[in-house]
C-alpha positions as CSV (number, residue, x, y, z in Angstrom):
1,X,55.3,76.6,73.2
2,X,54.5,76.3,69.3
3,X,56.3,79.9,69.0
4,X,59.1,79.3,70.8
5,X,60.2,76.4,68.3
6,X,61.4,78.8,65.2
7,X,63.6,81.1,67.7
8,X,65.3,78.0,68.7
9,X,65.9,76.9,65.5
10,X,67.3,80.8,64.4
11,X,69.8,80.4,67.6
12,X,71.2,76.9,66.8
13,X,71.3,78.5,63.1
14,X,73.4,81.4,64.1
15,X,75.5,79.5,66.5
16,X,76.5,77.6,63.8
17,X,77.3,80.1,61.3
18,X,79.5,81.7,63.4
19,X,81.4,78.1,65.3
20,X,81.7,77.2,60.7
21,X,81.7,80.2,59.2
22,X,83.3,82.0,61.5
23,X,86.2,80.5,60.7
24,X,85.9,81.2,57.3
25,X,85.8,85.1,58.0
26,X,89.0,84.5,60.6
27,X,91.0,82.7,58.7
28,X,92.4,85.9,55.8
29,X,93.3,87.9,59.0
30,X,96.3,85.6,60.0
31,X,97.2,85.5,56.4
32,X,97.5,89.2,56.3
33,X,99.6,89.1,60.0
34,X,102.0,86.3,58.6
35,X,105.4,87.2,58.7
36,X,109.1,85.8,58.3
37,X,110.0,82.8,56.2
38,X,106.8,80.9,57.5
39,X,104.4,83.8,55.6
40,X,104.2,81.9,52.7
41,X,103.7,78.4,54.6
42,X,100.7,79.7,56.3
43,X,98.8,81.3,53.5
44,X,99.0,77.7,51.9
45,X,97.7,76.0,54.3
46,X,94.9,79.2,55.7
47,X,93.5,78.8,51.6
48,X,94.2,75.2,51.5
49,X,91.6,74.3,55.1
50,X,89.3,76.2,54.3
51,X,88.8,75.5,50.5
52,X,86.2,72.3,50.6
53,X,83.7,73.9,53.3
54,X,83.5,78.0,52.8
55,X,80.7,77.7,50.6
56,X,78.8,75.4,52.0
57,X,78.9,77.1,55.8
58,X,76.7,80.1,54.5
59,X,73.6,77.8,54.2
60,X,73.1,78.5,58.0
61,X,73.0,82.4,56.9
62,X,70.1,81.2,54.4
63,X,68.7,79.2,57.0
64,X,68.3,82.3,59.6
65,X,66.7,84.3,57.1
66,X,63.8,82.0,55.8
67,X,62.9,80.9,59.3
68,X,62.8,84.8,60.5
69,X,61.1,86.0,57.8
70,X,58.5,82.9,58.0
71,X,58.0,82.4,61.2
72,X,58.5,86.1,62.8
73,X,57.0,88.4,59.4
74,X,56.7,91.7,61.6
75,X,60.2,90.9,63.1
76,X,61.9,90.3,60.2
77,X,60.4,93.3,58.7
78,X,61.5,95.8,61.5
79,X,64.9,94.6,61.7
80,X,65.6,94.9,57.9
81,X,63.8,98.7,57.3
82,X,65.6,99.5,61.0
83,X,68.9,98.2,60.4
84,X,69.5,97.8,56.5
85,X,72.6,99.7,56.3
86,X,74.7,96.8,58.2
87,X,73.2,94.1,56.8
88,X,74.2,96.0,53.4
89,X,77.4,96.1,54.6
90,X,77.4,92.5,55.9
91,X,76.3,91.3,52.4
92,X,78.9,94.3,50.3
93,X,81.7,91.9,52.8
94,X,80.1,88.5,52.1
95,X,80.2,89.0,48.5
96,X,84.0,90.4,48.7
97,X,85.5,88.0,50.9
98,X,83.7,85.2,47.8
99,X,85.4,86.7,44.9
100,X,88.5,87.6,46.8
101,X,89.2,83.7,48.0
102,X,88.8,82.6,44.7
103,X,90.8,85.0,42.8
104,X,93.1,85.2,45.6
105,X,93.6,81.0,45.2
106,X,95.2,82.0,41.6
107,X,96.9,85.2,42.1
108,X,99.1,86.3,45.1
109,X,98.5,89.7,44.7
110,X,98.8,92.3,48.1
111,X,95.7,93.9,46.5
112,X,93.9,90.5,46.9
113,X,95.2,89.7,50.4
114,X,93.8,93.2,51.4
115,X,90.6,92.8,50.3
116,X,90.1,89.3,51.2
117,X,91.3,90.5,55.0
118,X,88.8,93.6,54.8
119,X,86.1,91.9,53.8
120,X,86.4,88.9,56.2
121,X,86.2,91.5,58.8
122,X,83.3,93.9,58.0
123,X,80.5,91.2,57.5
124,X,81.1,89.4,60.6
125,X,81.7,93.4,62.5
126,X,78.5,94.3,60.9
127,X,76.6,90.7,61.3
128,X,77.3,92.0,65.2
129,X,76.0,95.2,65.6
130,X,72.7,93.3,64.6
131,X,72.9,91.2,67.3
132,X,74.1,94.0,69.7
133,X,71.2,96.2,68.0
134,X,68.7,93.5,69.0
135,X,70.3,92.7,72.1
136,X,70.1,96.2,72.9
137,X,66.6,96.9,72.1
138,X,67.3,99.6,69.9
139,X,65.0,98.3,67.4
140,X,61.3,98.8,67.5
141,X,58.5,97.2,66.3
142,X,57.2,98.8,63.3
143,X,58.7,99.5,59.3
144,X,62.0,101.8,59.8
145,X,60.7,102.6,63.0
146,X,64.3,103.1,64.3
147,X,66.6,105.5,63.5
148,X,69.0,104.0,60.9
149,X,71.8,104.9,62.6
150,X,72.1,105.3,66.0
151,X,70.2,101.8,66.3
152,X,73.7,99.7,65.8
153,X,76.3,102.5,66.2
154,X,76.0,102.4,69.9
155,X,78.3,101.1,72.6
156,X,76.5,97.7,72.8
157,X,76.4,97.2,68.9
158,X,79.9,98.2,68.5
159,X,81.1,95.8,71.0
160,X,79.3,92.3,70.3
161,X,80.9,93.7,66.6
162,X,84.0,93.5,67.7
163,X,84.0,90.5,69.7
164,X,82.4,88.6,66.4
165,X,85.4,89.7,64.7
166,X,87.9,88.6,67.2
167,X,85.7,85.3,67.9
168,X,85.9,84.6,64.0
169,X,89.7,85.0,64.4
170,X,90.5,82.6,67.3
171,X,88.2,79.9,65.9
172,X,90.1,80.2,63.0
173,X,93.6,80.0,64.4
174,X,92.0,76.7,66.8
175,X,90.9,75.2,63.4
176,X,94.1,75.9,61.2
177,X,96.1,74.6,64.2
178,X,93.7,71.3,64.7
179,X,94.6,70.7,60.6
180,X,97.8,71.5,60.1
181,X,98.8,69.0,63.0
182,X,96.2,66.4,61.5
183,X,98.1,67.2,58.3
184,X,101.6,66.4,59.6
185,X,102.8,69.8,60.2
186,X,103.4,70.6,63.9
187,X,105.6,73.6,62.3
188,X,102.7,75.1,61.5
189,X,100.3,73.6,64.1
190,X,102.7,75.6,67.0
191,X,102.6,78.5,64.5
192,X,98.7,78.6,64.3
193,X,98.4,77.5,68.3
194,X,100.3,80.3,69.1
195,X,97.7,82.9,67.7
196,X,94.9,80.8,69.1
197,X,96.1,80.8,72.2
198,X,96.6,84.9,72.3
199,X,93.3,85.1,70.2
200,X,91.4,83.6,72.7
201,X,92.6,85.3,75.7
202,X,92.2,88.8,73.9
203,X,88.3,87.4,73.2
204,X,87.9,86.6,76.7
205,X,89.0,89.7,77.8
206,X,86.7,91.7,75.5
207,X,83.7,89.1,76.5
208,X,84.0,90.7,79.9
209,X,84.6,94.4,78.9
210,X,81.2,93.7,76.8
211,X,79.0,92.0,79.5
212,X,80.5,95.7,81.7
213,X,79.7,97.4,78.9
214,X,76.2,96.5,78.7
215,X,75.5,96.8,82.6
216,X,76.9,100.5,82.2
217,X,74.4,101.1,79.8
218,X,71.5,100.0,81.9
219,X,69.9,97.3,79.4
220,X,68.1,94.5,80.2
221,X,69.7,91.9,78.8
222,X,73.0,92.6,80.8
223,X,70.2,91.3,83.9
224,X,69.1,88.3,81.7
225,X,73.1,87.3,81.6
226,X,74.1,87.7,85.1
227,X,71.4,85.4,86.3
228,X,69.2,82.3,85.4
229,X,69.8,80.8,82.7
230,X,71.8,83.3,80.8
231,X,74.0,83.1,83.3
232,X,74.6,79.5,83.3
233,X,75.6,79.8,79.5
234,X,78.1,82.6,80.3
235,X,79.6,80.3,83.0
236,X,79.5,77.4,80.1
237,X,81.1,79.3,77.8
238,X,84.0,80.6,80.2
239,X,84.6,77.1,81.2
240,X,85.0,76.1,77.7
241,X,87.3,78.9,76.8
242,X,89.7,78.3,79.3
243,X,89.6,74.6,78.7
244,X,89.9,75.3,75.0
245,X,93.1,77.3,76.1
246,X,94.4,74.6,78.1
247,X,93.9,72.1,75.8
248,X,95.8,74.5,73.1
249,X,98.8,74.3,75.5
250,X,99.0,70.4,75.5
251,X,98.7,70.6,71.8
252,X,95.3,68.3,72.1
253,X,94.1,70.1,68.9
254,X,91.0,68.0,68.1
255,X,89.8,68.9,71.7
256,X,90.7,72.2,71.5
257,X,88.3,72.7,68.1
258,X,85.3,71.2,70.0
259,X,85.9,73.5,73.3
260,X,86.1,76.7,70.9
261,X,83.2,75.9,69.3
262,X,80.9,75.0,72.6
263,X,82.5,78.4,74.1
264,X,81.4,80.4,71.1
265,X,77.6,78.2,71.2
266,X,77.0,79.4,74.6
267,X,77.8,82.9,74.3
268,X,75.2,82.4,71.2
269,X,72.6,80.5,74.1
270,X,73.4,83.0,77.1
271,X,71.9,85.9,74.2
272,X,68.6,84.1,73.7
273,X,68.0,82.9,77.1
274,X,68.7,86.6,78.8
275,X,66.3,88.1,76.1
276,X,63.8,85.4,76.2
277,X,60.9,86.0,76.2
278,X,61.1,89.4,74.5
279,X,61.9,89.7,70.6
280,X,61.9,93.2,70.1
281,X,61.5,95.9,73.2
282,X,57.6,95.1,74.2
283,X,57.1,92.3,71.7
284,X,57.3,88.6,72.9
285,X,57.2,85.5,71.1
286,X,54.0,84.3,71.2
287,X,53.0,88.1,69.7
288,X,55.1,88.0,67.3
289,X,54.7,84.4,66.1
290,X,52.9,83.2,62.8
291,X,49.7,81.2,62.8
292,X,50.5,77.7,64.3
293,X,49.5,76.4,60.9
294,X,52.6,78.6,59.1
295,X,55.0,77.5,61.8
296,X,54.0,73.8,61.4
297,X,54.1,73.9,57.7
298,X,57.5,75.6,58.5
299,X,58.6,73.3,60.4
300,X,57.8,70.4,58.3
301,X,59.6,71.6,55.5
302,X,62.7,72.6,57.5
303,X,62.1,68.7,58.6
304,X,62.5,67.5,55.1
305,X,65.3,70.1,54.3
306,X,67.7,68.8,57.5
307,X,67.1,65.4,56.3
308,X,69.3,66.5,52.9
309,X,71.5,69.4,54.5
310,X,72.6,67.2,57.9
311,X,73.6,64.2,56.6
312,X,75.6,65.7,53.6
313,X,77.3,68.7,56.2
314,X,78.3,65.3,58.0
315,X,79.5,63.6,54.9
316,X,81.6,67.0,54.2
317,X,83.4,67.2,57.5
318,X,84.2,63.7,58.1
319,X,85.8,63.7,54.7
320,X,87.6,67.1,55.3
321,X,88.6,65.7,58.9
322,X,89.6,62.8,57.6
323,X,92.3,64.3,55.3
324,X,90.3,62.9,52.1
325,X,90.7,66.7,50.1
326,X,94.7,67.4,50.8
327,X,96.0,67.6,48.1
328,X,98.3,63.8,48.3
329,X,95.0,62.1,48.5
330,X,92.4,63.8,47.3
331,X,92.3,62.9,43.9
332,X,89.7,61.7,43.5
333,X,91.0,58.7,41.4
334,X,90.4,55.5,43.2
335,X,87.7,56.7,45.3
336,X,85.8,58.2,42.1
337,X,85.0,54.3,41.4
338,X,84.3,52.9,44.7
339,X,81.1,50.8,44.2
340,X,77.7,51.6,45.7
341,X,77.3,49.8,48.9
342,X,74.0,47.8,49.1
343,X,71.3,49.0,51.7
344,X,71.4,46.5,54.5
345,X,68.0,44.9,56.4
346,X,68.5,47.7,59.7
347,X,68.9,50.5,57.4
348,X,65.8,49.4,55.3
349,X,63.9,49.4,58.9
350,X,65.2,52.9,60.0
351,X,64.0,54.1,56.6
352,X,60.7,52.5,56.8
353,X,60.4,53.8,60.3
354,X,61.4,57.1,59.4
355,X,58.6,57.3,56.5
356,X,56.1,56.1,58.9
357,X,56.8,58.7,61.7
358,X,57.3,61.5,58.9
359,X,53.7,60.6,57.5
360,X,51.9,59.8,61.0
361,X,53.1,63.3,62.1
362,X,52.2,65.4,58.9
363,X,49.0,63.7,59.1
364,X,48.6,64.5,62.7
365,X,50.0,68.3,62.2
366,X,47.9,69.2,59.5
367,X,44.5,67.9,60.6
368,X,44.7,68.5,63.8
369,X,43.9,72.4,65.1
370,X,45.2,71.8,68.1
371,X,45.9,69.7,71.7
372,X,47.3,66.5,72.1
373,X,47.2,65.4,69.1
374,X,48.6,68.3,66.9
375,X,51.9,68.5,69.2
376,X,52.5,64.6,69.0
377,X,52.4,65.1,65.2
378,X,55.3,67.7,65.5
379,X,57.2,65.2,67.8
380,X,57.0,62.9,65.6
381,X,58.1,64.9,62.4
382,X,61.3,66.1,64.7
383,X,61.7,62.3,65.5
384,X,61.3,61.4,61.6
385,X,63.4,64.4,60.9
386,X,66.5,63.0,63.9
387,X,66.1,59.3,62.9
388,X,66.6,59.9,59.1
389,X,69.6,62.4,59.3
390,X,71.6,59.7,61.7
391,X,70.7,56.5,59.2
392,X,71.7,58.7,56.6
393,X,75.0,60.0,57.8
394,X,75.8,56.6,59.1
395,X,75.4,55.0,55.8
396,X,77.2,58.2,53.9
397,X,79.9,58.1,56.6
398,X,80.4,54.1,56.0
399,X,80.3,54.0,52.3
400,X,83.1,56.9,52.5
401,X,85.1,54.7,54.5
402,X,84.6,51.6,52.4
């Protein structure tokens, strides 16, 4: 069970790179495609969105990485000597798509535009043949133990690929849309709904010419998808999409954003719960798991990290959804002198209670070898780690709208 924790975390970590940074990658591909008077409009308001959070969304990408590597050594190590030329490639677009949004913010050159468009595309095409690779089984146990190349340019690598891509670009378009009507622009809102809307129908479609593509290629995790609970999450994540769609068409914007993203999650779920509980081809979890004493020391310190990163993602994204960056009022010039608001007598009991069930637990996980006792210790570092991140948002969230 201990083993199982990390590989949760990775899929709630890549789920949520791709539902926030997916958008990032999506968005340069609809500034390329604008045409007509309104070209101009929407590159404005494409650089403008996603200025205050493209940054910060890669700390999910950091996240992946350290739990792999920590948690799954001999994993992480055959996936990187196996498949090192598109995670090259993912980085080589990564580190593109960075300098080309910032020069591109200062200069409207077509050069820029290009690049920006090019790279937004390869790292998330690239970040999918991984997951096909691995989905696939085309990666062995063992240092380069697959062949470089054949084990992610294959039919199922190719396609998940492509569907990242397209996913990146209809979150995107849901996301511009959802601001630009917050913003007071239903020009633009219609102009971005419209691309959703064909966006997601075109990533629907290739969803199901994937999930055919992999039962055509006889590999086990098309039977993982089309039944228990991998199946479940592909019926999720259809529901969603459709609803997302629907809500697109009544212009409900905000509801749109949170049916994209749940559509996107479940595709994410439906992967880990078909391939469960296989890593790599003949390697399960438990196998390929750390010592419990690494994964709880892991998981401690991915406690303590949340209770920083959760609270201040929160803080970020309520201020973005609020309107509190655009550019009429977010000057930072009143706000920059708002007075700290004094810690009331609840929040000084959630804190103390949060201490006391962050210490009871790492007391309890690190002295304990095992049983009862060791996995109360985890619950309660979890529990610390849930209760500190809510008091914490809550009173970031309040002083913000003070």
């Amino acid at each position: 069970m201990l083993a199982e924790v990390p590989a949760i975390l990775i899929l709630v970590g890549i789920a949520a790179y791709i539902v926030l940074a997916g958008a990032d990658f999506g968005a340069p591909f609809w500034t390329l495609t604008a045409r007509g008077e309104r070209a101009e409009e929407i590159r404005q308001q494409t650089h403008r969105s996603m200025a205050p959070v493209w940054e910060a969304n890669h700390v999910w990408l950091i996240f992946v990485l350290v739990v792999c590597w920590t948690a799954y050594p001999e994993v992480f190590g055959s996936l990187f000597s196996t498949l090192w030329i598109p995670l090259l490639l993912a980085a080589l677009g990564i580190v593109l798509r960075a300098t080309s949004y910032v020069v591109g913010g200062e200069a409207d050159r077509p050069v820029v535009v290009w690049i920006s468009t090019a790279s937004s595309l390869l790292a998330p095409f690239f970040l999918g043949t991984v997951i096909g690779a691995i989905a696939g089984g085309t990666v062995p146990l063992g240092n380069a133990a697959g062949d470089p190349i054949t084990s992610w340019l294959n039919p199922i690598s190719i396609t998940v690929g492509i569907l990242a891509v397209i996913f990146c670009a209809y979150l995107a378009a849901v996301y511009l849309a959802a601001d630009a009507h917050r913003s007071g622009r239903p020009d633009l809102a219609d102009a971005f709904r419209t691309r959703a809307i064909a966006a997601g129908v075109v990533s629907g479609l290739v969803a199901v010419a994937g999930l055919l593509v992999m039962g055509t290629d006889d590999s086990s995790i098309y039977d993982g998808l089309v039944s228990g609970g991998g199946l479940v999450a592909v019926i999720i994540s259809g529901i969603a999409g459709i609803g997302a769609i629907g809500l697109l068409v009544a212009r409900r914007f905000s509801g749109a954003r949170v049916a994209a993203a749940l559509a996107t999650a479940a595709v994410v779920a439906g992967w880990g719960l078909a391939q469960s509980p296989d890593i790599l081809p003949g390697l399960t979890l438990d196998e390929a798991a750390a010592p419990d004493n690494v994964i709880i020391a892991l998981l401690f310190a991915i406690g303590i990290g949340l209770l920083v990163l959760v609270p201040s993602i929160a803080l970020l994204y309520g201020l973005v959804l609020e309107g509190r960056f655009d550019p009429a009022t977010g000057d930072g010039g009143p706000q920059a002198n708002t007075p700290v608001r004094p810690i009331d007598r609840p929040e000084r009991r959630a804190v103390f209670g949060v201490f006391a069930l962050l210490g009871g637990g790492a007391l309890l996980s690190l002295s304990m070898d095992g049983g009862f006792f060791l996995y109360l210790g985890v619950l309660m570092l979890f529990a610390g780690v849930v209760t500190g991140a809510i008091t914490l948002a809550r009173s970031l969230l309040h002083t913000a709208a003070d």
